[in-house]
C-alpha positions as CSV (number, residue, x, y, z in Angstrom):
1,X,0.6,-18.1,6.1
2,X,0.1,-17.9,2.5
3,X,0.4,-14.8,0.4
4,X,0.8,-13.0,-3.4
5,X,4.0,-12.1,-3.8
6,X,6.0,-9.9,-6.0
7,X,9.5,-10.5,-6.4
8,X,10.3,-7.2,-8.0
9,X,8.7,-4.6,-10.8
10,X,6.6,-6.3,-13.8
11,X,7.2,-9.7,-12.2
12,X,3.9,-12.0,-12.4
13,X,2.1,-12.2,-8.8
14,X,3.0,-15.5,-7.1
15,X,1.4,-17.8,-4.2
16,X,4.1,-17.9,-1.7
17,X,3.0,-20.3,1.5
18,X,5.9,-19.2,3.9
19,X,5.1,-15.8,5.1
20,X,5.2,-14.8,8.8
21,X,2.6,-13.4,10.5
22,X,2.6,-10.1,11.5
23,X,2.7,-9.1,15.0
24,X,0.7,-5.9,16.0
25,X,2.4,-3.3,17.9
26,X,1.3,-0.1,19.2
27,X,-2.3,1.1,17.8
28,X,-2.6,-1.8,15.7
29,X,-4.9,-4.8,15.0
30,X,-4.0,-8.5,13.7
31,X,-6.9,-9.7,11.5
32,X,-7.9,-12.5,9.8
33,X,-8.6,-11.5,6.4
34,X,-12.1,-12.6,5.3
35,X,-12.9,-10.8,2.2
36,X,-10.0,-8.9,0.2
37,X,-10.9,-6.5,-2.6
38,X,-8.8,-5.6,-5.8
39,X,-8.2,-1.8,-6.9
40,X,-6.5,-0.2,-9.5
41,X,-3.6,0.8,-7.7
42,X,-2.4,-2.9,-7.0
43,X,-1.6,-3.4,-10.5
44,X,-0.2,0.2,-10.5
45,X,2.2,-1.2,-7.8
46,X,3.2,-4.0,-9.6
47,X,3.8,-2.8,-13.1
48,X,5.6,1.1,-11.8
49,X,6.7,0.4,-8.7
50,X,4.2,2.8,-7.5
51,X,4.3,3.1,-3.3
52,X,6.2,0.1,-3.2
53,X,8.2,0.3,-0.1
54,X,10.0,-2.8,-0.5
55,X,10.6,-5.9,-2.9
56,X,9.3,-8.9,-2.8
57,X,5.8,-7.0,-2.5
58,X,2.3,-8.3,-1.2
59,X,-0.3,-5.9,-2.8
60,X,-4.1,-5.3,-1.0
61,X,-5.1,-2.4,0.8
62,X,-8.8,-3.4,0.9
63,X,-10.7,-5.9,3.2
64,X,-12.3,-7.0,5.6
65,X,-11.8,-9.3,8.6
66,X,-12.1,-10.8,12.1
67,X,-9.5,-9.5,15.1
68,X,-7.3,-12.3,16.1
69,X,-4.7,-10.1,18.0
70,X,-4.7,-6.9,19.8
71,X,-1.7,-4.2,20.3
72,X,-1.6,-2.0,22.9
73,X,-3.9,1.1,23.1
74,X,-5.5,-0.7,19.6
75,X,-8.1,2.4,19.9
76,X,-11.1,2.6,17.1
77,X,-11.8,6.3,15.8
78,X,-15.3,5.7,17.7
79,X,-13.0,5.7,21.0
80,X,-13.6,2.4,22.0
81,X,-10.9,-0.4,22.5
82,X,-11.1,-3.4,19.8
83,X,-11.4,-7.1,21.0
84,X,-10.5,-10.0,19.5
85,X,-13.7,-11.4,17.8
86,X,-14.7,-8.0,16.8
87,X,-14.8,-7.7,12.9
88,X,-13.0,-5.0,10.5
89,X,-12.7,-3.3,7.2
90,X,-11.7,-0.2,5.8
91,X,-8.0,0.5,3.8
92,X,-4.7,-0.8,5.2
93,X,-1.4,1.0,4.8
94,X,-0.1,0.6,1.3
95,X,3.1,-1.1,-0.3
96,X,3.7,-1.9,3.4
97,X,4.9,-5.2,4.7
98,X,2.5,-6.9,6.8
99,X,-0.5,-4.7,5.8
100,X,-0.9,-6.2,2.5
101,X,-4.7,-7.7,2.1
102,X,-3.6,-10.3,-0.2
103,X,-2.5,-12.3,2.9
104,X,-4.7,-14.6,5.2
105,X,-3.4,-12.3,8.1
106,X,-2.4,-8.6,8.0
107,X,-2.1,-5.7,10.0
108,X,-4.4,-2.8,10.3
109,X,-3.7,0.7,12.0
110,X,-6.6,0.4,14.7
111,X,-7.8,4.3,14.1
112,X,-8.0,4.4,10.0
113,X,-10.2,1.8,10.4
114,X,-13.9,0.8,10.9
115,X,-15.9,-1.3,12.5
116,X,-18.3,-3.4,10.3
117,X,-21.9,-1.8,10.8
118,X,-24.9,-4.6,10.9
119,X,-26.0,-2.4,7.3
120,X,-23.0,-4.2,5.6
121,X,-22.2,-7.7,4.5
122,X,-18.5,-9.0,4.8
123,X,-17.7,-8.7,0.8
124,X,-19.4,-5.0,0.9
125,X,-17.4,-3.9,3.6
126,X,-14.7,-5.2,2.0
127,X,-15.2,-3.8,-1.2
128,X,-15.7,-0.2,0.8
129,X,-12.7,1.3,2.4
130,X,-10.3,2.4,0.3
131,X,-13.0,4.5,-2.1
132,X,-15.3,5.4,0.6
133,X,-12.2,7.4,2.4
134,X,-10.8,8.5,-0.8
135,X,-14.1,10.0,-1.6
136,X,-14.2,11.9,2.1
137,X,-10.7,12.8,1.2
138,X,-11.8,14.2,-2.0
139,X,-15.1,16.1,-0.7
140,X,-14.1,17.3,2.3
141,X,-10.9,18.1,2.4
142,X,-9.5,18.7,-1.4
143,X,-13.1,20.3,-2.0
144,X,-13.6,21.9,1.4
145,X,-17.2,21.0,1.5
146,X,-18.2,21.1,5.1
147,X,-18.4,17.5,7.5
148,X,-22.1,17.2,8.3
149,X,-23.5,16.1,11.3
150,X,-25.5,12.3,10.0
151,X,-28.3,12.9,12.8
152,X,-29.5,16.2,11.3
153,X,-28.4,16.2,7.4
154,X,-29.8,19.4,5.2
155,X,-32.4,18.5,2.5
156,X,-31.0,17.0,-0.8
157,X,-30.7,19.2,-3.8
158,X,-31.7,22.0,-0.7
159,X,-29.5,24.4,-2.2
160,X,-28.8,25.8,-5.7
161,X,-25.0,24.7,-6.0
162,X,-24.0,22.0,-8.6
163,X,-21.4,19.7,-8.0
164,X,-19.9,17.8,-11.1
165,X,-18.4,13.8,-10.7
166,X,-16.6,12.4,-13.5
167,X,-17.1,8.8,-13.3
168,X,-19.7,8.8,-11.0
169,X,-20.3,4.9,-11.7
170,X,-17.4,3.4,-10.1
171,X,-16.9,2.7,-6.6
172,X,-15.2,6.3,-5.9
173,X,-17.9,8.2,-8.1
174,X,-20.7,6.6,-6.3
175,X,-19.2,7.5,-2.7
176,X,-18.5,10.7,-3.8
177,X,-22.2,11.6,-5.7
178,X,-23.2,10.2,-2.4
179,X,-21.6,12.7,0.0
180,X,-21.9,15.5,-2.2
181,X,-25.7,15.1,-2.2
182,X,-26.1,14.2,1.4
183,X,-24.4,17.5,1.6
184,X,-27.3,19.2,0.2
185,X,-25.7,20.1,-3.6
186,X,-27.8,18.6,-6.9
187,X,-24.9,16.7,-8.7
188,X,-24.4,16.2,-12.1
189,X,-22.2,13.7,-13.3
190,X,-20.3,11.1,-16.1
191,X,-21.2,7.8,-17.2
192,X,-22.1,5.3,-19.6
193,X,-25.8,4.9,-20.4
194,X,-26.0,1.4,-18.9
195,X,-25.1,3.6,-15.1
196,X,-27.9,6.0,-15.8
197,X,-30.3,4.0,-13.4
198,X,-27.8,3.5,-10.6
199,X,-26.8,7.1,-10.3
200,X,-30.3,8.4,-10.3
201,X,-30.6,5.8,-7.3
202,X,-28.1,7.5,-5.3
203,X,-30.1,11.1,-6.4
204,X,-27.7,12.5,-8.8
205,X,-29.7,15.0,-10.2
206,X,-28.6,14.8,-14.1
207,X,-25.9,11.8,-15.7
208,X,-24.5,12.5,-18.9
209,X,-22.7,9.8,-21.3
210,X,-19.4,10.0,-21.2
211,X,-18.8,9.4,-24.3
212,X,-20.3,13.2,-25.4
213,X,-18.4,15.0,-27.6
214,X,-16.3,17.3,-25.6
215,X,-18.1,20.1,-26.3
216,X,-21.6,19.6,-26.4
217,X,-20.7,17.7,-23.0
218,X,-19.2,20.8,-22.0
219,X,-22.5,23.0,-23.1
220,X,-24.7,20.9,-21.4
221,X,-23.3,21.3,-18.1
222,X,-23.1,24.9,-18.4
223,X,-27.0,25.0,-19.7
224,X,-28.0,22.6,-16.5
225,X,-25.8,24.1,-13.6
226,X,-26.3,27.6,-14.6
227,X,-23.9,29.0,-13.9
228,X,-23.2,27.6,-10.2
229,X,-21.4,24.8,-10.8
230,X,-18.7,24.9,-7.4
231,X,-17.7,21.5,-7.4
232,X,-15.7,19.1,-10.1
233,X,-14.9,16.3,-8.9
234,X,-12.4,13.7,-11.2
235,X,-13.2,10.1,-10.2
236,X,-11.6,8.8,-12.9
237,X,-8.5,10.7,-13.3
238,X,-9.6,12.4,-16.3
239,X,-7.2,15.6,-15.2
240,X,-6.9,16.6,-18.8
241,X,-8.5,19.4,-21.3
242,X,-12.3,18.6,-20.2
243,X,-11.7,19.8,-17.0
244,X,-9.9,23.4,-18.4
245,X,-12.8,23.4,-20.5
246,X,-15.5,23.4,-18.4
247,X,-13.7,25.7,-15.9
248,X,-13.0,27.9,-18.8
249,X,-16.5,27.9,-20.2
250,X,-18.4,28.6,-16.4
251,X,-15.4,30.7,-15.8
252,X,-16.9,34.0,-14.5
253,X,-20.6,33.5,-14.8
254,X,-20.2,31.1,-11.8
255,X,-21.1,33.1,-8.5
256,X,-19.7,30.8,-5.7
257,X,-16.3,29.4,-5.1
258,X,-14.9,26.9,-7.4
259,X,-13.2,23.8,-6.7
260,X,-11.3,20.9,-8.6
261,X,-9.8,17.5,-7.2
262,X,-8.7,14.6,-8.7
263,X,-8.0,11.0,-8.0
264,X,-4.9,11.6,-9.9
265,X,-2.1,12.7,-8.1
266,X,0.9,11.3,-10.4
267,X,0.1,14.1,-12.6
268,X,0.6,17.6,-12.7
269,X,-2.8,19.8,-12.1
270,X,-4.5,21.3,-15.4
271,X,-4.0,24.7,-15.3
272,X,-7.5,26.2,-13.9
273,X,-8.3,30.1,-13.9
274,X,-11.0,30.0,-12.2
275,X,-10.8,27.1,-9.9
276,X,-8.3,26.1,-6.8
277,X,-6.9,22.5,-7.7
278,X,-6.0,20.2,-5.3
279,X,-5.1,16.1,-5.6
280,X,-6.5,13.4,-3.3
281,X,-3.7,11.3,-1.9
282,X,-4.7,8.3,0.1
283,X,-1.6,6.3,-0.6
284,X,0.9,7.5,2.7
285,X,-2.5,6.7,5.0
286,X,-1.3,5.3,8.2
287,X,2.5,6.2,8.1
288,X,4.0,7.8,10.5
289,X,5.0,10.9,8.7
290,X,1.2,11.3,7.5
291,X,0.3,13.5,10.5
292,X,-2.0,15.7,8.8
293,X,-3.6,12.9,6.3
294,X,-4.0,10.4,9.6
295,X,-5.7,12.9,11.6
296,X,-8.6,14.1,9.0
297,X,-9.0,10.4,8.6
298,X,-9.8,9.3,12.3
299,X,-11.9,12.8,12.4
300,X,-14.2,11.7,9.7
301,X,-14.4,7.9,10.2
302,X,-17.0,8.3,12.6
303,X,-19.3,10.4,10.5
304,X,-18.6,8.0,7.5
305,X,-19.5,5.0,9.3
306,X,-22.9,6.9,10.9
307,X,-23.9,7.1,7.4
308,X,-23.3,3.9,6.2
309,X,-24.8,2.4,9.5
310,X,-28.5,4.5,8.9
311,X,-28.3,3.5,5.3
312,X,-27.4,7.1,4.4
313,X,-24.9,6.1,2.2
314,X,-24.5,2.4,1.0
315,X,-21.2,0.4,-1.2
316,X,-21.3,-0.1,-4.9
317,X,-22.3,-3.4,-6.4
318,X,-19.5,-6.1,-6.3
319,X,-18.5,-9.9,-7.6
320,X,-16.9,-12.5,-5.3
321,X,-14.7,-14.0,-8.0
322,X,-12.7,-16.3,-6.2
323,X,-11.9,-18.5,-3.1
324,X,-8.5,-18.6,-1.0
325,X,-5.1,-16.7,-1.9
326,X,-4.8,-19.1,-5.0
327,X,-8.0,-17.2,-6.1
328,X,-6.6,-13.7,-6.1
329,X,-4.6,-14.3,-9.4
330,X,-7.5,-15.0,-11.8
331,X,-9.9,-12.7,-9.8
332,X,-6.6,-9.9,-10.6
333,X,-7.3,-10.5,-13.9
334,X,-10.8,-10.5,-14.3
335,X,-10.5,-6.8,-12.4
336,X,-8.0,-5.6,-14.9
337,X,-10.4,-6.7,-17.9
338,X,-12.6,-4.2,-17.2
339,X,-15.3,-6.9,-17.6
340,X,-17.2,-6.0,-14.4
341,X,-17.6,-2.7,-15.2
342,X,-18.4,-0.5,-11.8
343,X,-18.5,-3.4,-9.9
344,X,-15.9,-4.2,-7.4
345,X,-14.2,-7.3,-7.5
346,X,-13.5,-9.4,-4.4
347,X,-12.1,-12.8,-3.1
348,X,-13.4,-14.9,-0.5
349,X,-9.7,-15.5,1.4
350,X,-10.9,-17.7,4.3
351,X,-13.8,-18.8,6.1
352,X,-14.3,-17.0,9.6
């Protein structure tokens, strides 16, 4: 099959024809990769050799696909057994061979991932996985924020505690602004103006431009949370001294718990008083040793894909920007420009 390649650290991605296909053994799925999405962290692979687990490399943890071969006990989080036929998404095992997205065939772990509701189109679902489960992992487990039951969901903004999102524009942000206020919390969060309309779509009670001198940025989220901000949560991997600040500046006159989490966990955590830190870490999802990370995952899939099934919750935008493995390279690119903004870029791999 075809495939990007990496030979080995900074080396330019490459179309290589003469891969094997993967064979799926216990708990897996083989799919046929449809749609493949491009994140951050593949160009982090290629440039620091960030959870790389071998060289030559294919990057992709994101898509979404068709089942073309079963393992044995291939088991969905819903507790049903996958078919062949039955189409995929969600976020593969990273730096992994025979997982990587950017393949026409690749491995997922049947459990850690979803089944495509009827609310989602292939290129959405593809564009989904990897930030809606960062976002769960961020939420409910960094931030401790309670799973909620999708058939009987509290009122939004139903209770008086704020939750803060840096970056709430990007494809994390908006999964996390989303959970936070299904949740019940009013959310104030970080963008540029040109977000401002999305993010009161998804009911974010207040956005502020980033751009904000520090701090009158700091002020007014001390004026509009008063005082009950318990949430912060760093989409962006800001994880510098705007968080402290703010932490520093509610401090005491916040009445609830406080909590901080970050997509950045290739940092240290800023120092916080007043707050319990913790780091989201998505990338050992599905390997073996991840016992801990594995389980919360299969626990919350199901509520996750409730939500996204009634509409609750629904993808960011995103930007087919090319066709076929060839099509990854320039669509890379385009990705790394920054050009699209908050919108998530994705290739069209093969016709289904």
């Amino acid at each position: 099959m075809k495939a990007i390649t990496i030979t080995h650290q900074g080396a330019a991605p490459q179309v290589s024809t003469d891969i094997a296909i993967p064979r799926p053994g216990e708990g897996q799925i083989l799919v046929k990769t449809l749609y493949a999405a491009i994140n951050p962290v593949d160009a982090f692979m290629q440039t620091a050799g960030l959870l790389v687990h071998s060289w030559p490399f294919t990057p992709g943890c994101d898509s979404c696909g068709v089942i073309e071969a079963v393992g044995p006990h291939a088991i969905s989080a819903l507790g049903t057994e996958y078919k062949v036929g039955e189409h995929v998404f969600g976020c593969t095992r990273v730096g992994v061979s025979g997982h990587a997205t950017f393949a026409e065939h690749h491995l997922f772990d049947a459990a850690l991932c979803f089944p495509v509701p009827k609310s989602l189109s292939f290129p959405e679902a593809a564009s989904s996985g990897a930030a809606i489960l960062t976002a769960a992992l961020g939420v409910y487990d960094a931030l401790g924020v309670a799973v909620p039951d999708p058939s009987n969901l509290p009122a939004r903004g139903s209770t008086d505690v704020w939750a803060l999102v840096f970056g709430g524009a990007g494809s994390v942000g908006q999964f996390a602004v989303q959970l936070l206020v299904v949740a019940g919390f009013k959310v104030v969060t970080t963008s540029s103006e040109k977000s401002f309309g999305l993010l009161k779509a998804l009911d974010a009670h207040t956005t502020l431009d980033y751009k904000t001198p520090e701090p009158e940025l700091v002020a007014s989220i001390q004026k509009i949370t008063n005082g009950n901000l318990a949430y912060s949560f760093d989409a962006v991997s800001v994880n510098n001294g705007l968080v402290t600040a703010i932490d520093t500046a509610l401090g005491s006159a916040s009445n609830v718990t406080r909590r901080y989490t970050t997509t950045n966990d290739w940092e240290p955590l800023p120092a916080l008083p007043h707050a319990k830190a913790k780091a989201i870490e998505l990338g050992p999802i599905g390997q073996p040793e991840a016992v801990e990370l594995n389980s919360f995952l299969k626990s919350v899939i199901p509520v996750l894909y409730k939500l996204l099934e009634q509409g609750t919750i629904k993808p960011s935008a995103y930007s087919v920007e090319g066709e076929g493995i060839e099509g990854i390279v320039d669509a890379w690119e385009v990705q790394k420009s920054g050009v699209k903004g908050s919108t998530k870029v994705v290739v069209k791999i093969i016709d289904e």
